[in-house]
C-alpha positions in Angstrom: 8.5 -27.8 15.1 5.0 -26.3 14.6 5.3 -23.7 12.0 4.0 -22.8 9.2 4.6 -25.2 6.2 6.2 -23.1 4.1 8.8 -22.4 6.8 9.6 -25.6 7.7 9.6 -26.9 3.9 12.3 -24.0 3.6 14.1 -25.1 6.7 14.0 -29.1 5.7 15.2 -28.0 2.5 18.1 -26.0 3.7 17.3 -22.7 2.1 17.7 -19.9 3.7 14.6 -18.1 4.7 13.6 -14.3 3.8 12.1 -12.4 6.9 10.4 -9.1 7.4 11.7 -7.6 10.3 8.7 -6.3 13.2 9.0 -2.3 12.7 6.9 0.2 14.8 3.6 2.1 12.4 5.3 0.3 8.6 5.1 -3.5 9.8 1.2 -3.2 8.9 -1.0 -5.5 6.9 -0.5 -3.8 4.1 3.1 -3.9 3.9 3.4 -7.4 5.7 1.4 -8.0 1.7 3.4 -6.4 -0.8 6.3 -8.0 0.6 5.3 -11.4 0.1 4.8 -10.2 -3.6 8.3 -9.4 -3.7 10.2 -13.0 -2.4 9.7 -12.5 1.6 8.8 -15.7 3.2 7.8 -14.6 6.7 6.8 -11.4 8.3 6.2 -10.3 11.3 3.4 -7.6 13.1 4.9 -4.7 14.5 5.6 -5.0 18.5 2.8 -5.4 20.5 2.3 -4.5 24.0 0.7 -8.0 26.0 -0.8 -6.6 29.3 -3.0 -4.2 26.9 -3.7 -6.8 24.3 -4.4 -9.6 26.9 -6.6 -7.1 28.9 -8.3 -4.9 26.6 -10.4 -5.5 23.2 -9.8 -1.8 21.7 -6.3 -2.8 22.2 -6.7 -6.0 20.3 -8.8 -4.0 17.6 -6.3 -0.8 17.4 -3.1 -3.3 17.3 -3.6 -6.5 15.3 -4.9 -6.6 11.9 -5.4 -9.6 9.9 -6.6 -11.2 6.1 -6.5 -15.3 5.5 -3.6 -15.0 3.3 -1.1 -13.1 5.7 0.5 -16.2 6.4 3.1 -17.0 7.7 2.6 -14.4 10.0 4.9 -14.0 13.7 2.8 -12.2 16.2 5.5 -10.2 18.1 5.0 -8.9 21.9 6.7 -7.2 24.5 6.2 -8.6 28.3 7.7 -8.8 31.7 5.0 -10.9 33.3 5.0 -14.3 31.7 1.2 -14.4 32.2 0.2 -11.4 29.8 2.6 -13.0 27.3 1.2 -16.3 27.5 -2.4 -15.3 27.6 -1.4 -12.9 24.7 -0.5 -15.4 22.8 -3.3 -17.7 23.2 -5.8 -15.1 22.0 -3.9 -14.4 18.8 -2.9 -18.3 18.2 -5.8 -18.8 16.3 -4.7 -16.6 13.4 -1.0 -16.7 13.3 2.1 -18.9 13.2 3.4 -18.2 16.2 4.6 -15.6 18.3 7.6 -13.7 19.6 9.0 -12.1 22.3 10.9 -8.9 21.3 14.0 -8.5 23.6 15.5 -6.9 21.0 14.1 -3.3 20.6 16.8 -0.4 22.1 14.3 2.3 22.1 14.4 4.4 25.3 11.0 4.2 26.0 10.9 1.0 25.9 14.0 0.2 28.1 12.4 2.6 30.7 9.2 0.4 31.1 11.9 -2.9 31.1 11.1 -4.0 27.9 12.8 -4.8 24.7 16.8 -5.0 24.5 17.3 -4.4 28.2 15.9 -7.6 28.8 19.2 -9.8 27.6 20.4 -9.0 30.7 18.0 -11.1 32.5 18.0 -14.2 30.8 15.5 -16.0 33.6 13.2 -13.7 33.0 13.0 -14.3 29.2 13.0 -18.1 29.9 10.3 -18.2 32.4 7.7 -16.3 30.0 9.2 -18.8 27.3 7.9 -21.9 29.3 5.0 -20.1 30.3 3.9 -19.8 27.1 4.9 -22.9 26.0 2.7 -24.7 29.1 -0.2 -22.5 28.2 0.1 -23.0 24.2 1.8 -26.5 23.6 1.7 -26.6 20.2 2.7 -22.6 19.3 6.0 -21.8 17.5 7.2 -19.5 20.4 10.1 -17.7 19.1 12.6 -15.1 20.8 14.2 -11.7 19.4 17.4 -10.8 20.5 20.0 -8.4 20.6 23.9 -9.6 21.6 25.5 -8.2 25.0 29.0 -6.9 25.6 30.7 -10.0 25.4 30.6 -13.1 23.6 30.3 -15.4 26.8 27.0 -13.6 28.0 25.4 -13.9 24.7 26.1 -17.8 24.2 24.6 -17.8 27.7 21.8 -15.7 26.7 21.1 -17.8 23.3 21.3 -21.2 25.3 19.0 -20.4 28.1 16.4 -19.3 25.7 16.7 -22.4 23.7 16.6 -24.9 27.3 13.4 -22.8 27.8 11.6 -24.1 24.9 11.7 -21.4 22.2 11.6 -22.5 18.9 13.9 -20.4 16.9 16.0 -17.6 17.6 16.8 -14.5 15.5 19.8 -12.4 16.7 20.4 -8.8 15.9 24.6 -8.2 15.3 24.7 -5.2 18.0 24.2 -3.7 20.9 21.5 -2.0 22.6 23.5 1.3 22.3 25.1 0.6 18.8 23.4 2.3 15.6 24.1 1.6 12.0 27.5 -0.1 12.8 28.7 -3.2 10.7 27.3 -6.0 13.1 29.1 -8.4 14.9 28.7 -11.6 12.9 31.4 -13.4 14.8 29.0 -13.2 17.6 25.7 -14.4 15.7 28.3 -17.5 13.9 28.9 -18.4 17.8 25.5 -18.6 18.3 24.3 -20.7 15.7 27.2 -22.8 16.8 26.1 -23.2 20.3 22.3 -23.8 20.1 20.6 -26.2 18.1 17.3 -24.8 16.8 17.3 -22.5 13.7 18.6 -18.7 14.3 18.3 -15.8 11.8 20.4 -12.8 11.2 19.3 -9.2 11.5 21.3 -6.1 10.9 23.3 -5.0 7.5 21.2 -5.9 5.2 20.6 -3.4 3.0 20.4 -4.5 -0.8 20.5 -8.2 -2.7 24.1 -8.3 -2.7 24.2 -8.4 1.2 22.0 -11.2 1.9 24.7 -14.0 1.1 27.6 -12.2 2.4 25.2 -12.3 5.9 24.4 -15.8 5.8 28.0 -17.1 4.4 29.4 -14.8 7.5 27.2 -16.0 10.1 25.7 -19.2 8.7 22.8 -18.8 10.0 19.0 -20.4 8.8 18.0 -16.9 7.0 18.4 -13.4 7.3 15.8 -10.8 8.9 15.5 -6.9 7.3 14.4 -4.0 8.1 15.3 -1.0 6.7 16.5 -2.3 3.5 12.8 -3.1 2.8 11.7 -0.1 3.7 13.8 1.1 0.6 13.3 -1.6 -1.5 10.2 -4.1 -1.0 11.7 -5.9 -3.8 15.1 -6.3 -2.1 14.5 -10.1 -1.7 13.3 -10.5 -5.2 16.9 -9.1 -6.1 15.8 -6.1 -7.2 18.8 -3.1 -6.6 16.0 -0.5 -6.5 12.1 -0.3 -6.0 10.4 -1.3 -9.0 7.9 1.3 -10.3 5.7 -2.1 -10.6 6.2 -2.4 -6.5 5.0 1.2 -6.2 2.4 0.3 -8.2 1.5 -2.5 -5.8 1.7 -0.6 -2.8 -0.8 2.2 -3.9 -3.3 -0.6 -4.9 -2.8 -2.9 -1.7 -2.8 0.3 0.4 -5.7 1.8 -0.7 -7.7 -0.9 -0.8 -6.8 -1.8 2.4 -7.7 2.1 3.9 -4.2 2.3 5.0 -4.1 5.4 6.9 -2.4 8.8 5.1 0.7 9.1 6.8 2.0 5.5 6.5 0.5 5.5 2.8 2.9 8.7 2.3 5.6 7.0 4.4 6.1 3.9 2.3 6.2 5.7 -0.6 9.1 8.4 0.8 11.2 5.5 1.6 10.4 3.6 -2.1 11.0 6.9 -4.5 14.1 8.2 -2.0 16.6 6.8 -5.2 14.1 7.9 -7.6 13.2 11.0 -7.3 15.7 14.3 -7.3 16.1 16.9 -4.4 13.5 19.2 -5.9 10.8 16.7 -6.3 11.7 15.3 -2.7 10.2 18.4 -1.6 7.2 18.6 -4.0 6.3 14.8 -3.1 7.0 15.8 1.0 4.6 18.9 0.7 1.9 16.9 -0.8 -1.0 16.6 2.3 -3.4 14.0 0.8 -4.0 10.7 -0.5 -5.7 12.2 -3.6 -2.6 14.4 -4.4 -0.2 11.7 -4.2 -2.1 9.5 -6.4 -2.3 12.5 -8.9 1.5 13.5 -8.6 2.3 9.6 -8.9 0.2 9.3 -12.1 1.6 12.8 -13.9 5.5 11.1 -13.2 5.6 7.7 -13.2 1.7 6.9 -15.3 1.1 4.9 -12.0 -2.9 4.8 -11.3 -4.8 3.2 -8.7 -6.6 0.2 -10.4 -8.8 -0.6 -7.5 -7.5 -4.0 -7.6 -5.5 -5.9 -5.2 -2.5 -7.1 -7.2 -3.1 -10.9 -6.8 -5.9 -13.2 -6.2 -6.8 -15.0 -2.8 -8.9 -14.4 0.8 -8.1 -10.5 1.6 -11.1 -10.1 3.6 -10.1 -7.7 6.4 -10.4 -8.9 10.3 -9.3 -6.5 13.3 -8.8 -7.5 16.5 -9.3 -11.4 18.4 
């Protein structure tokens, strides 16, 4: 399978892998680093639109941003037309791992322009753009996102259709396109791994160590994808309970040096301190406008300072674009 080394050592060596889940504005360079720090063996970019990024170089610029060591790295897009994915996917090949198709995302948007979620219920579609990509780029890892359907028969359908298509691996979110922060269905991801023969991760209820075993003893699956839980804790699969004042501490110096933009820069750091930090400070930390200020505020509480170093060595020279 062409992957990454480090994958398929972990695969071949039957440990389970870690995964960064793609999210929408946190699955950034920035963060795709500090969570590799932190016991994360694969990440993924945020979803990508193909028809812009095949079409446009602003779009290539604006979404995908890249260093040397962000590997393993899954380029994830979103398509209907197996051409943009497949063209997509060649022009990022050259700096990535592979990529992914995200039929997995239940935002309305999204299922208004026929993308995401809404497309397990067309499981030709999904395997045409799988073999088109795989005709176009041979030797890509060319991975699929799901989500499962109603019942158990149309998802083993679902699963097994993308895998006679080609695909690589399969990661399997427990619920439904209209089910939110429900304990997911691992009986239906355990009847998955059972019915197709290349690797399949879990996503969905993982939110702290302790849940990561449970997941892959419950579904027996080849790792376990998160989202949220990182969001919280970039140290979850380091088996920390809580952020790590040390992780914060990373983030400010990744972030900054990488001229991560204000918002997200405040963002990540909402999520980290949200066990941390009392009501009242909440809103202290939420009122504070600038980079500048929550550098200061995060020096006066916690002595953590911008050191203006990144916190390990290797090639972090910063690429936009393909």
């Amino acid at each position: 399978m062409p992957m990454h080394d480090l994958v398929k050592k972990k695969l071949d060596s039957s440990k389970p892998l870690k995964i960064c889940a793609p999210m929408v504005r946190y699955s950034s360079l920035p963060f795709r680093h500090l969570v590799k720090l932190y016991g994360c063996d694969l990440t993924f970019t945020h979803m990508i639109l193909a028809d812009c990024f095949s079409k446009a170089q602003d779009a290539r610029d604006a979404e995908f941003q890249y260093c040397e060591s962000d590997r393993p790295l899954i380029a994830q897009f979103a398509a209907t037309n197996p051409d943009h994915f497949a063209t997509a996917a060649k022009m990022v090949s050259p700096y990535v791992d592979g990529v992914d198709l995200n039929c997995g995302c239940p935002q309305r948007w999204a299922i208004k322009e026929g993308i995401g979620a809404c497309m397990c219920k067309d499981p030709a579609l999904i395997s045409r753009i799988v073999k088109r990509c795989k005709a176009v780029n041979p030797d890509l890892c060319v991975s699929v996102k799901i989500r499962i359907v109603d019942s158990l028969e149309e998802t083993l359908s679902l699963a097994r259709a993308i895998e006679d298509s080609g695909a690589d691996f399969l990661t399997v979110h427990g619920r439904t396109i209209t089910e939110r922060n429900v304990t997911p269905h691992y009986d239906y991801v355990k009847a998955v791994k059972k019915a197709v023969s290349i690797p399949v991760f879990h996503n969905g209820g993982v939110y702290k160590p302790s849940d990561v075993q449970p997941a892959l003893e419950k579904t027996g699956t080849d790792g376990v994808m998160c989202a949220q839980g990182l969001l919280n804790n970039p140290a979850l699969f380091a088996g920390y309970t809580e952020t790590p004042l040390k992780c914060v501490q990373d983030w400010i110096d990744i972030a900054i040096s990488y001229g991560t933009p204000f918002n997200i820069f405040k963002h990540h750091c909402v999520f980290m301190l949200e066990n941390v930090l009392p009501k009242h400070e909440k809103k202290i930390f939420n009122n504070l406008s600038s980079s500048f200020a929550v550098l200061d505020y995060l020096k006066q509480n916690f002595g953590i300072q911008y050191k203006n170093k990144l916190p390990e060595t290797g090639e972090y020279r910063i690429k936009n674009g393909c």
